[in-house]
C-alpha positions in Angstrom: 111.1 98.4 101.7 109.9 98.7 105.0 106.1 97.4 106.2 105.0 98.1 109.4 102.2 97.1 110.8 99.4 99.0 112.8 95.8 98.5 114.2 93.6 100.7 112.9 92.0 101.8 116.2 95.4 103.4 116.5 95.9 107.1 115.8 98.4 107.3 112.2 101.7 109.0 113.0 103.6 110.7 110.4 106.1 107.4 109.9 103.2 105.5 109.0 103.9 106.5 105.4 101.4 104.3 103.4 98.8 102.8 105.0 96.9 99.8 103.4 93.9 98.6 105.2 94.4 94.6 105.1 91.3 93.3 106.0 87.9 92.5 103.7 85.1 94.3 105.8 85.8 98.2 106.8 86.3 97.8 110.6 83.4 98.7 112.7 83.5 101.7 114.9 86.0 103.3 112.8 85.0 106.3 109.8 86.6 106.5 106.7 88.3 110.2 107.8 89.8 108.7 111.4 90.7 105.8 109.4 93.2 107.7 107.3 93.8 105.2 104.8 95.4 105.4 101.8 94.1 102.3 100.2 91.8 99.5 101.2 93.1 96.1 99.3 89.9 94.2 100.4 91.4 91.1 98.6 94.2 90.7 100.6 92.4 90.0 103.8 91.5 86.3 104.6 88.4 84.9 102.5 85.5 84.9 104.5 84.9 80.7 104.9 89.4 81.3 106.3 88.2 84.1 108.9 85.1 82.0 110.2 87.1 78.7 110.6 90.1 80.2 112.5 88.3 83.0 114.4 91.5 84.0 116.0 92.3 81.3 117.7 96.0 81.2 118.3 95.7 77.4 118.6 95.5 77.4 115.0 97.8 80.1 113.8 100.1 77.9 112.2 97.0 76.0 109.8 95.9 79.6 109.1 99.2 80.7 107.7 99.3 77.6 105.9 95.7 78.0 104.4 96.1 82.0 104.4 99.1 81.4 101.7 98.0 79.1 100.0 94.9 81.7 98.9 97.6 84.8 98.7 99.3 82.8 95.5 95.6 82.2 93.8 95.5 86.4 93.8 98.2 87.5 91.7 97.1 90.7 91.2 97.4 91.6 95.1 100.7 90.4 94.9 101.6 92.6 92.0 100.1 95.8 93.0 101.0 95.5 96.4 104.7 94.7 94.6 104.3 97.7 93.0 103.3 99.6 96.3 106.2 98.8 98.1 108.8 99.7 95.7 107.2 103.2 95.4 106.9 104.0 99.3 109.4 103.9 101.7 107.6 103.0 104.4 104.1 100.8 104.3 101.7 100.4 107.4 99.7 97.5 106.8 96.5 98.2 109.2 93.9 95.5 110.2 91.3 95.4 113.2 92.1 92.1 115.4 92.7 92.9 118.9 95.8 89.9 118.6 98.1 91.7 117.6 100.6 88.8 116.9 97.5 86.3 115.0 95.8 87.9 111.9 96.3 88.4 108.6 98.5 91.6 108.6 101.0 89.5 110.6 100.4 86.6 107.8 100.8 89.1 104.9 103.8 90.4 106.1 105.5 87.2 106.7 103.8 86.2 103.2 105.7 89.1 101.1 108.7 88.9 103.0 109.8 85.1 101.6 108.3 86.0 98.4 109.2 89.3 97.0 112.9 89.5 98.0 
């Protein structure tokens, strides 16, 4: 499995393969058809009370993870079907809208799915 990850500002390139919007609200600025989305797993982004509180804050990155986790085990069913997605592509671009490209919760995800489904 490969997961890549990708704002969604950015133009898609054919090795996107998949692309899973990450994030709970459709980013602003952006239509559905520039978008190019394949699917948009609104419960994997962060819960709203998690977005307000760390507000991208690179200061507290590490608590977010932490607290970002710990909400990713109490949705099974994200886990599964994006289980499920990344043994049927090759290649999945997980997209989300944060300008910091190293602190949100694609980065998180990633990191989340890559100690727990191997």
């Amino acid at each position: 499995m490969s997961i890549k990850l990708k704002r969604v500002y950015e133009p898609p390139a054919m090795d996107d393969g998949y692309r899973v919007l990450v994030e709970r609200l459709w980013p602003r600025g952006v239509s559905k058809e520039r978008a190019h989305v394949d699917l948009w797993m609104k419960d994997a982004g962060a819960s709203r009370e998690l977005r307000v509180w760390f507000g991208h804050d690179p200061d507290k990155w590490e608590d977010f993870r932490t607290r970002y986790f710990e909400e990713m085990r109490g949705r099974p069913e994200v886990i599964r079907e994006l289980n499920k997605i990344l043994s049927r592509e090759k290649t999945v671009t997980f997209l989300f809208a944060a300008h910091d490209e190293l602190h949100n919760n694609a980065v998180a995800l990633k990191e989340f799915l890559d100690a727990h489904l191997q």
